[in-house]
N, CA, C and O of each residue as an XYZ file, in Angstrom:
724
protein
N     132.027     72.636    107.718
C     131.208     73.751    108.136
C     131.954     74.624    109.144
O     131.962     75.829    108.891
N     132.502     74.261    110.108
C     133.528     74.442    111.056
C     134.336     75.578    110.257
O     134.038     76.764    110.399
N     135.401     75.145    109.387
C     136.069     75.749    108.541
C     135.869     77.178    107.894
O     136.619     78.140    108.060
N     134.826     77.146    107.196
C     133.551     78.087    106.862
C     133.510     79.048    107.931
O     134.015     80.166    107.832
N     132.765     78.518    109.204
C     131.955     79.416    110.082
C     133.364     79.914    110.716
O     133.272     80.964    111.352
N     134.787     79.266    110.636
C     135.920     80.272    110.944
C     136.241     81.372    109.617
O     136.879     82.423    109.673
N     135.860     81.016    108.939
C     136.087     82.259    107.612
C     135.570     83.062    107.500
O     136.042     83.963    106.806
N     134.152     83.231    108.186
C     132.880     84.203    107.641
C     132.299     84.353    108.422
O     132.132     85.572    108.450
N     131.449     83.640    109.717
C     130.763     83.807    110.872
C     131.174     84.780    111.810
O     132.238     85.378    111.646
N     130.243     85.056    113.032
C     130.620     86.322    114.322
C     130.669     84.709    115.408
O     131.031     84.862    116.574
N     130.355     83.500    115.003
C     130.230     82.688    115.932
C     129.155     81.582    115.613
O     128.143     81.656    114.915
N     129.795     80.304    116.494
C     129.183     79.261    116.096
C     128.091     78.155    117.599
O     128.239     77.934    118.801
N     127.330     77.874    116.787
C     126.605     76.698    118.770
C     126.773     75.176    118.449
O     126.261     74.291    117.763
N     127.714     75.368    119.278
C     127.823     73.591    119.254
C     126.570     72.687    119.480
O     125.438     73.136    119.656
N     126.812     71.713    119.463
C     125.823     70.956    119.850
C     126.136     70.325    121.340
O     127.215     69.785    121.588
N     125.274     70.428    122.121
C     125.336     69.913    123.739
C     126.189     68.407    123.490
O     127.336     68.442    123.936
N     125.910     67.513    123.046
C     126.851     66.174    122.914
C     128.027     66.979    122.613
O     127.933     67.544    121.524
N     128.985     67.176    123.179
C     130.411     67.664    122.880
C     131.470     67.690    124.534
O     131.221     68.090    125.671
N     132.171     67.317    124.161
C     133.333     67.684    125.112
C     134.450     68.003    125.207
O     135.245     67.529    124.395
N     134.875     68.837    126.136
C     136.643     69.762    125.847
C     137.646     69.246    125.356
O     138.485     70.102    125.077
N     137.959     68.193    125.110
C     138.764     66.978    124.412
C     138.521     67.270    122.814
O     139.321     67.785    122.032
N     136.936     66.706    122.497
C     136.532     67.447    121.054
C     136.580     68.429    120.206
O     136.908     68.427    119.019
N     136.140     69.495    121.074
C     136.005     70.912    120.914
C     137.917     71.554    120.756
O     138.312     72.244    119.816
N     138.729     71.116    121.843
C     140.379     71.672    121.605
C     141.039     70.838    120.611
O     142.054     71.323    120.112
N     140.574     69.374    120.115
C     141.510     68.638    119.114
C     140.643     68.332    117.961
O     141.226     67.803    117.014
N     139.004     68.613    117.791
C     138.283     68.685    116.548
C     138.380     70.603    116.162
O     139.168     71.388    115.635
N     137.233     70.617    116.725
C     136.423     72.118    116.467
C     137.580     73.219    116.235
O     137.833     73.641    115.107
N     138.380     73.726    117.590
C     139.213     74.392    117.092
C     139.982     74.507    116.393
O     139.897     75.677    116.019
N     141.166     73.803    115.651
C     141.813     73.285    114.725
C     140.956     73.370    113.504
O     141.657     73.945    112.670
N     139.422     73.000    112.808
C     139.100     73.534    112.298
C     138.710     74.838    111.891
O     138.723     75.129    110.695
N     138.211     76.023    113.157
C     138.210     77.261    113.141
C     139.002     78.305    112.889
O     138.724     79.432    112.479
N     140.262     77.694    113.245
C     141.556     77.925    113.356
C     142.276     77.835    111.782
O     143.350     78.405    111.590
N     141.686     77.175    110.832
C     142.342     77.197    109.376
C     141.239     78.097    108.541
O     141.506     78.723    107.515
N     139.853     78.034    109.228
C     139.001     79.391    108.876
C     139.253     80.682    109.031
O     139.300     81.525    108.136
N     139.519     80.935    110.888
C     140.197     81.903    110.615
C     141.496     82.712    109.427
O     141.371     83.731    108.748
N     142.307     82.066    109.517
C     143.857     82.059    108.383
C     143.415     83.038    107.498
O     143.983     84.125    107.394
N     142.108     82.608    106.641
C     141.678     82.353    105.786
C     141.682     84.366    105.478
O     142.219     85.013    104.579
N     140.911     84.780    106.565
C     140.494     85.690    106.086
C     141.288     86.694    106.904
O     140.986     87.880    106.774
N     142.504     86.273    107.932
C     143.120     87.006    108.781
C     142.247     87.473    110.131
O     142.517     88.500    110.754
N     141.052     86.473    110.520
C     140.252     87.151    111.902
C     140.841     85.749    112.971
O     141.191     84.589    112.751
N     140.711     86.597    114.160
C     140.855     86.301    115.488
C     140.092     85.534    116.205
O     138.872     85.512    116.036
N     140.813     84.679    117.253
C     139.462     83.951    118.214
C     139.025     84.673    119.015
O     138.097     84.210    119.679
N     139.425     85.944    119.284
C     138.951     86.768    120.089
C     137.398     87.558    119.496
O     136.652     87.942    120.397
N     137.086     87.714    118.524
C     136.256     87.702    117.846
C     135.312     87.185    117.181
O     134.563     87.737    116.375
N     135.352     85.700    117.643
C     134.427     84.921    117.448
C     133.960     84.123    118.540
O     134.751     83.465    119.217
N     132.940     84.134    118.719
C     131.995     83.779    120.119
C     132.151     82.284    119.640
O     132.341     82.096    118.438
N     132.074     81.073    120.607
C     132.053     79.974    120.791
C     130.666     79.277    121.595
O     130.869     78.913    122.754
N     129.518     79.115    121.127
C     128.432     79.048    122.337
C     128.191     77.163    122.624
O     128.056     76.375    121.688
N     128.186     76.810    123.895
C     127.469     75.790    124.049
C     128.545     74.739    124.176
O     129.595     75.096    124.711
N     128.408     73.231    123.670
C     129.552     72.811    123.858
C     128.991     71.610    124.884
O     129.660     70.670    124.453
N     128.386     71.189    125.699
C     128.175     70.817    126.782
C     127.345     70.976    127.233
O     126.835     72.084    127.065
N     126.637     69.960    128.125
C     125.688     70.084    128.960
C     125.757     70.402    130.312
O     126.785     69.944    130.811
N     124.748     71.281    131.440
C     124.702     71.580    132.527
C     124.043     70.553    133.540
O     122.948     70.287    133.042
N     124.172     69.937    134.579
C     123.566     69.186    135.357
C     123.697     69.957    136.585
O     124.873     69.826    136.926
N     123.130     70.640    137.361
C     122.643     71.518    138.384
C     121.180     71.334    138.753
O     120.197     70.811    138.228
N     121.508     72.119    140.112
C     120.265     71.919    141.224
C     120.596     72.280    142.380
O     121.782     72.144    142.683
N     119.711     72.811    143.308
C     119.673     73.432    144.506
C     120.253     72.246    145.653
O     120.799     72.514    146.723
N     120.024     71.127    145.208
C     120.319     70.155    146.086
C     121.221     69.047    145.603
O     121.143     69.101    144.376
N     122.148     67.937    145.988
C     122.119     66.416    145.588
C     121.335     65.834    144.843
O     121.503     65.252    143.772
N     120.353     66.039    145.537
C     119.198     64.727    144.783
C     118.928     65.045    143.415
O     118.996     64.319    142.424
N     118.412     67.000    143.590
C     118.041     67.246    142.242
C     119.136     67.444    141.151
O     118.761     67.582    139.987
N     120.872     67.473    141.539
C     121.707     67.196    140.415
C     122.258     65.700    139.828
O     123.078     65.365    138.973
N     121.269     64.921    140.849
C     121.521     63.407    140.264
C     120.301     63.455    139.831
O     120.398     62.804    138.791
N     119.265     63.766    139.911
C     118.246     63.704    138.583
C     118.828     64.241    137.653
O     118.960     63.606    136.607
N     119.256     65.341    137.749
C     119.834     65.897    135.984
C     120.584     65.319    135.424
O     120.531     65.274    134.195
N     121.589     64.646    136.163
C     123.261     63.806    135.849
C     122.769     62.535    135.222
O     123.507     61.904    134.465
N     121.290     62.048    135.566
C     120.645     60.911    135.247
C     120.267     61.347    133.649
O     120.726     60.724    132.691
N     119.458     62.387    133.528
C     118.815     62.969    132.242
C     119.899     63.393    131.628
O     119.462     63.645    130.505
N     121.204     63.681    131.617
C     121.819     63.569    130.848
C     122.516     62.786    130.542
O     122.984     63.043    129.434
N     123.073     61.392    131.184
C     123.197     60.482    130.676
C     122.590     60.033    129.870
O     123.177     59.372    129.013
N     121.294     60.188    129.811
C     120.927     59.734    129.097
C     120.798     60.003    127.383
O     120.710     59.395    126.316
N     120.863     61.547    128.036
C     120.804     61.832    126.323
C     121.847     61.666    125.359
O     121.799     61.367    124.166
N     123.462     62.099    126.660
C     124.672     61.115    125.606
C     124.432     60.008    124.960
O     124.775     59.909    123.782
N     123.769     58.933    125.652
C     123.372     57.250    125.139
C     122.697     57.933    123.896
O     123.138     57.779    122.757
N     121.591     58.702    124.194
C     120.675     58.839    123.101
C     121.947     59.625    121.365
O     122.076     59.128    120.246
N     122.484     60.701    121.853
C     123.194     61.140    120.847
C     123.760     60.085    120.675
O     123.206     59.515    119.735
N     125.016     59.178    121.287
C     125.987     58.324    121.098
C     125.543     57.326    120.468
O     126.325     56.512    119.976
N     124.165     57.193    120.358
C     123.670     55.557    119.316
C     123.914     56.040    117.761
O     124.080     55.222    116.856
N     123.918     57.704    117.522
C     123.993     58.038    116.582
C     125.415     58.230    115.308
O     126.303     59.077    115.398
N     125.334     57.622    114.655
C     126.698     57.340    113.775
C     126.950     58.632    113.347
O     128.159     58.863    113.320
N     125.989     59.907    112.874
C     127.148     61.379    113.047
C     127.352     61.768    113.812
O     128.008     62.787    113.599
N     127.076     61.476    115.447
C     127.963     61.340    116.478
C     129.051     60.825    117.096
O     129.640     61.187    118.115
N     129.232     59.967    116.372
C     130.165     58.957    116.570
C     132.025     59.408    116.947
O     132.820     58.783    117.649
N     132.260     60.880    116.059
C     133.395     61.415    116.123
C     133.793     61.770    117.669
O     134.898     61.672    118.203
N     132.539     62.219    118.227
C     132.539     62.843    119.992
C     133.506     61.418    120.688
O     134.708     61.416    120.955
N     132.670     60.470    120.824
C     132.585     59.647    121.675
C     134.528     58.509    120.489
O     135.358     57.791    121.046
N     134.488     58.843    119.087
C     136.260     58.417    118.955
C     137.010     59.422    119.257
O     138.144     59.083    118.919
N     137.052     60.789    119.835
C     137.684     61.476    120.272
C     138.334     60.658    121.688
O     139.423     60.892    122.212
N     137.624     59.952    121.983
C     137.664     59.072    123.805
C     138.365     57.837    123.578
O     139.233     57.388    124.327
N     138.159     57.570    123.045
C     138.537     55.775    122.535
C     137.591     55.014    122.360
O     137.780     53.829    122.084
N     135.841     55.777    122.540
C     135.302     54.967    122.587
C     133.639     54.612    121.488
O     132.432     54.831    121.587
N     134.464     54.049    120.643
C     133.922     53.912    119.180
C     133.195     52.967    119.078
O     132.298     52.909    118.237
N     133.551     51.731    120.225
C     132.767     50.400    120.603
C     131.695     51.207    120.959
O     131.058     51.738    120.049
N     131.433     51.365    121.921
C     130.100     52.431    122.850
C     129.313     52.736    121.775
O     128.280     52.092    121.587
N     129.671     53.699    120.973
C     128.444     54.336    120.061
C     128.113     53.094    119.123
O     126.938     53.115    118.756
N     128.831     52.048    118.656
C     128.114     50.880    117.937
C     127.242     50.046    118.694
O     126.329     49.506    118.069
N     127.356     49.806    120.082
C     126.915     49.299    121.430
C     125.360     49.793    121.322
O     124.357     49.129    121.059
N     125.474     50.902    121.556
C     124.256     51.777    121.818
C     123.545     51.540    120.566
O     122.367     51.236    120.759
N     123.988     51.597    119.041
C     123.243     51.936    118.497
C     122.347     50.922    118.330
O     121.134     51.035    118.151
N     123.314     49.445    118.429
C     122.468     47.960    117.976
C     121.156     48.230    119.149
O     119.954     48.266    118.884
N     121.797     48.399    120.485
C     120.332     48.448    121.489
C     119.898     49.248    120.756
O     120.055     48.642    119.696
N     119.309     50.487    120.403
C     118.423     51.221    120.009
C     117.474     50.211    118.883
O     116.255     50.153    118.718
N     118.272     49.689    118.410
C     117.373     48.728    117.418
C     117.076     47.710    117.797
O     116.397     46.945    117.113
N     117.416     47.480    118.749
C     116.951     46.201    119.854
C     115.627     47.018    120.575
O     115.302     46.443    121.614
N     114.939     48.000    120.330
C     114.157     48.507    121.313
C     115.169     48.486    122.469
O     115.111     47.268    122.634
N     115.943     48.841    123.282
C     116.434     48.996    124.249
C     116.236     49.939    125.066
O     116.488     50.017    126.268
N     115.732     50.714    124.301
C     115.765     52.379    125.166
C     116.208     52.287    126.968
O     117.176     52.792    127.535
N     115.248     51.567    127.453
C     115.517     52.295    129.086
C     116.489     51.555    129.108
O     116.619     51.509    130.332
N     117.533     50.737    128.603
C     118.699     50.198    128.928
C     119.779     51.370    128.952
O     120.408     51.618    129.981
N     119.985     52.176    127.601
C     121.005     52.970    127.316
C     122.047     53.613    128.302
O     123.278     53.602    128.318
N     121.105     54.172    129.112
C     121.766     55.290    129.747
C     122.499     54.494    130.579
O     123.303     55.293    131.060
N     122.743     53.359    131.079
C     123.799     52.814    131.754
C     124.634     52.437    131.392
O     125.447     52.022    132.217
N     124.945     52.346    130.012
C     126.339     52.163    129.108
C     126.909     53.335    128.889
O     127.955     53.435    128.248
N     126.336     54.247    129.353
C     127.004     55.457    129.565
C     128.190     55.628    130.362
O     127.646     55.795    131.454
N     129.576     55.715    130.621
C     130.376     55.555    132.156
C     130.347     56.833    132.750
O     129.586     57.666    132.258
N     130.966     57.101    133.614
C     130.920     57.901    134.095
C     131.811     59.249    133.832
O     131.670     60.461    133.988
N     132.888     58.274    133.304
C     134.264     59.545    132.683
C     133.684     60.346    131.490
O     133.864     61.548    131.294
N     132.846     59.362    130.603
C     132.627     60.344    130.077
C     131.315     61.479    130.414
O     131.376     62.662    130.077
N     130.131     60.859    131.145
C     128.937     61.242    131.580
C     129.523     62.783    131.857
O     128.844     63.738    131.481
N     131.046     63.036    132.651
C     131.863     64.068    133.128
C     132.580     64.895    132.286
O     132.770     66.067    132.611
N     133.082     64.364    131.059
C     133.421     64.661    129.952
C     132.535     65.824    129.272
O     132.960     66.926    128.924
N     131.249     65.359    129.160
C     130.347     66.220    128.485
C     129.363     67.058    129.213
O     128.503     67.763    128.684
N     129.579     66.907    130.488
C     128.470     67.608    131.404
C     129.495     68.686    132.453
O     130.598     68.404    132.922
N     128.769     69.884    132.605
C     129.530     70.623    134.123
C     128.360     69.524    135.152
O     127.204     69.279    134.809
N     128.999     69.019    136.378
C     127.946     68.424    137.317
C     128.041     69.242    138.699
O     129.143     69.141    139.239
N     127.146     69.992    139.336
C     127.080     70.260    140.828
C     126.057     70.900    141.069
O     125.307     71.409    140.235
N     125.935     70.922    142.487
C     124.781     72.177    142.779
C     125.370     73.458    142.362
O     126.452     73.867    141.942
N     123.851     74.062    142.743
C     124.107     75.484    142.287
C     125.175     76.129    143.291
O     125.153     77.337    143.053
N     125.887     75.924    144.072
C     126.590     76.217    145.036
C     127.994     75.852    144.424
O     128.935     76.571    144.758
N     128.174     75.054    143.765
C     129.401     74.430    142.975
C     129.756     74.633    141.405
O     130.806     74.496    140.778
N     128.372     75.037    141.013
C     128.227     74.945    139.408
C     129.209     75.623    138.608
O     129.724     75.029    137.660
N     129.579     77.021    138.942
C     130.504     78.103    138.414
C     131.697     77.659    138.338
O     132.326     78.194    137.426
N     132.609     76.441    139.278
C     133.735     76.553    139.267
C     133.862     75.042    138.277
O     134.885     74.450    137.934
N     132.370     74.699    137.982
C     132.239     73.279    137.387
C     132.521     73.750    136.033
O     133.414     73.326    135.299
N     131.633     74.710    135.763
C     131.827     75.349    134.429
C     132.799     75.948    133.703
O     132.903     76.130    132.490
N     133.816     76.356    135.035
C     134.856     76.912    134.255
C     136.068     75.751    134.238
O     136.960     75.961    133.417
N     136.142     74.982    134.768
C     136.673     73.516    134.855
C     136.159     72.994    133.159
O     136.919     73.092    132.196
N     135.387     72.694    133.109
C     134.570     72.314    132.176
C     134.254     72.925    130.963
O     134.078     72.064    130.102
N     134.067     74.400    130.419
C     133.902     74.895    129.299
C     135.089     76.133    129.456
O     135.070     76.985    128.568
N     135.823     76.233    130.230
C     136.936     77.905    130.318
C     137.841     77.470    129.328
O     138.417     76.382    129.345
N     137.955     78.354    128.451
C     138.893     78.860    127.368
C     138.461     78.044    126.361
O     139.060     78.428    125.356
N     137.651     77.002    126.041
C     137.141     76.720    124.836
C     135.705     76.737    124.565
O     135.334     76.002    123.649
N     134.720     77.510    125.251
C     132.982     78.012    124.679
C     133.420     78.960    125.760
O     134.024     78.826    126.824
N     132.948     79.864    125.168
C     132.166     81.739    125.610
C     131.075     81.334    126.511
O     131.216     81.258    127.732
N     129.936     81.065    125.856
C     128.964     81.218    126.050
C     128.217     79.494    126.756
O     127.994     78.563    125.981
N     127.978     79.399    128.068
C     127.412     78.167    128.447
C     125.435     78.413    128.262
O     124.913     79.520    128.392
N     124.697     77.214    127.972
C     123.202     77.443    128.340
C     122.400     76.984    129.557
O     122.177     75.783    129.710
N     122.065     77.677    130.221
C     121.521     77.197    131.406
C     120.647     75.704    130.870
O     120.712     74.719    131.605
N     120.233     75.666    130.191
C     119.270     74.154    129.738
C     119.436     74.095    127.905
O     119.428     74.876    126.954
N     119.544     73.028    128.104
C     120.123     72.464    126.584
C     118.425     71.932    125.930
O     118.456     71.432    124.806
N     117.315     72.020    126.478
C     116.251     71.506    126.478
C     114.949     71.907    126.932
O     114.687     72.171    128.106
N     113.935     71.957    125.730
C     112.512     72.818    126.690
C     112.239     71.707    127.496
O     111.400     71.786    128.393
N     112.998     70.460    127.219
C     111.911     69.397    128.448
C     112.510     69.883    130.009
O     111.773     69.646    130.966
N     113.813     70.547    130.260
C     114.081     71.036    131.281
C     113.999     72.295    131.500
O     114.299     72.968    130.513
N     113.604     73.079    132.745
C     113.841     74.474    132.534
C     115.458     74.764    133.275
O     116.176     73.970    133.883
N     115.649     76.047    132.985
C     116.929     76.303    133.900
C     116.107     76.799    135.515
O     114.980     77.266    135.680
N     117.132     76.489    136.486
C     116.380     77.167    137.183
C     117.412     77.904    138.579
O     117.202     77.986    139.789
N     118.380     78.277    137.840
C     119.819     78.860    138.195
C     119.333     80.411    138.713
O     118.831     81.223    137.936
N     119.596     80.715    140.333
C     119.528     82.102    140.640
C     120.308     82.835    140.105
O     121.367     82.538    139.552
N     119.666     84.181    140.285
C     120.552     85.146    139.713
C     122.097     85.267    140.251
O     123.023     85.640    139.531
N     122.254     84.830    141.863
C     124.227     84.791    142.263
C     124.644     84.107    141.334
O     125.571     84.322    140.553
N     123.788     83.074    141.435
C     124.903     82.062    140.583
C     125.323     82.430    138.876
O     126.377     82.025    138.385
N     124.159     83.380    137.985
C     124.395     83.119    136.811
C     125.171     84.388    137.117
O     125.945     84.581    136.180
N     125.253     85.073    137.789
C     126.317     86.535    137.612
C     128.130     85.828    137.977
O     129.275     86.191    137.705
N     127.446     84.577    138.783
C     129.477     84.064    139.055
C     129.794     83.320    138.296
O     130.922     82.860    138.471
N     128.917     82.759    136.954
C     128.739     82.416    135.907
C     129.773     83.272    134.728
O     130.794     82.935    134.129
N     128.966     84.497    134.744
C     129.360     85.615    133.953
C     130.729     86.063    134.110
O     131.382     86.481    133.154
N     131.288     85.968    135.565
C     132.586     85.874    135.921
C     133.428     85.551    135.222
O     134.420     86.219    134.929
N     133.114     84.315    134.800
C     134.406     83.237    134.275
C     134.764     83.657    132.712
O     134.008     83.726    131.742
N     136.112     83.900    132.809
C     136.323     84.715    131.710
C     137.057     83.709    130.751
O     137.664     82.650    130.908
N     136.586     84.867    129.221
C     136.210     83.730    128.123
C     137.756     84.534    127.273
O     138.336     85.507    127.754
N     138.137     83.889    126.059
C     138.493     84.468    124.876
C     137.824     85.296    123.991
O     138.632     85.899    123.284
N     136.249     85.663    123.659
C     135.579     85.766    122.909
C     135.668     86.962    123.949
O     135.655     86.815    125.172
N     135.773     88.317    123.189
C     135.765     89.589    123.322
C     134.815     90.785    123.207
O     134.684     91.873    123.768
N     134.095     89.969    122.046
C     133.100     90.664    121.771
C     132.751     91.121    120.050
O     131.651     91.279    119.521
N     134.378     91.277    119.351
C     133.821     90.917    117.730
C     134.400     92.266    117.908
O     134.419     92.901    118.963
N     134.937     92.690    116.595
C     135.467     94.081    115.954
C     134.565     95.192    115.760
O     135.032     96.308    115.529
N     132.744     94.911    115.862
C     132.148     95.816    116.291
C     132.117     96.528    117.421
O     131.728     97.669    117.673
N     132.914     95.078    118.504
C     132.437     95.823    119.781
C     133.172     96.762    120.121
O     132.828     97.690    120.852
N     134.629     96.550    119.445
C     135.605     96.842    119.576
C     135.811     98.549    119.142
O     136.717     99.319    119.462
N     134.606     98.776    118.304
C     134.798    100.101    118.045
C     133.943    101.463    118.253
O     134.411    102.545    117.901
């Protein structure tokens, strides 16, 4: 699909389970033989998403988020068409790990087989005071486009400084040959 959406698409949304490891030695490399295809540019194709955000005005409230998203890696990672994310890492045991608990009823176990390298892997983590330089650490030069919340169960709740030093962080994605003209 990858392949494809480099041949013919204005741009593609990852799925939040993903990390810069994935995205520069899976995703692109596929986009990248799409592009070929038809002679278009990465500059012209938007990249959205990619990762999850864990932010908050405070500590406490970005270790609640850092918590909720651990968890949902566990939750994606039990999943066997997930499985490519987490062998991008080395860690192929983990997603078989997870999945037997899931069928163990395990649920509130999961999220602690989560580690931490990767918990970091797939998440920008800081307050809103830190978040921008997390993000560009974290999604710069491979996704355009970050989402303040990957989830209606969370809202975003990012001030406007912050999403404008957000907007800052500059991408590859240009804007597309419409914009261009």
């Amino acid at each position: 699909m990858l392949n494809l959406a480099g041949e013919e698409a204005d741009g593609v949304q990852l799925h939040p389970f993903c990390t810069r490891k994935y995205i520069s030695e899976m995703v692109l490399p596929c986009l990248e033989k799409g592009f070929a295809v038809n002679d278009r540019r990465r500059e012209d194709f938007e990249i959205m998403g990619g990762g999850f955000l864990a932010t908050g005005p405070d500590d406490a409230t970005v270790q609640k988020m850092a918590d909720w998203v651990r968890y949902r890696i566990a939750f994606y990672g039990s999943t066997p068409a997930y499985y490519p994310v987490l062998e991008a890492h080395g860690l192929e045991d983990l997603g078989l790990k997870l999945n037997r608990m899931t069928k163990d009823g395990q649920w509130d176990k999961i999220a602690a087989e989560v580690p931490d390298d990767l918990l970091h892997a797939c998440a920008a983590i800081g307050r809103h005071d830190e978040i921008a330089a997390m993000i560009k650490a974290r999604f710069g030069g491979v996704s355009d486009t970050v989402f303040a919340s990957s989830s209606s169960e969370v809202q975003s709740d990012l001030p406007p400084d912050v999403i404008r030093d957000i907007q800052q962080i500059p991408t590859t994605f240009r804007g597309g040959k419409a914009a261009a003209t």
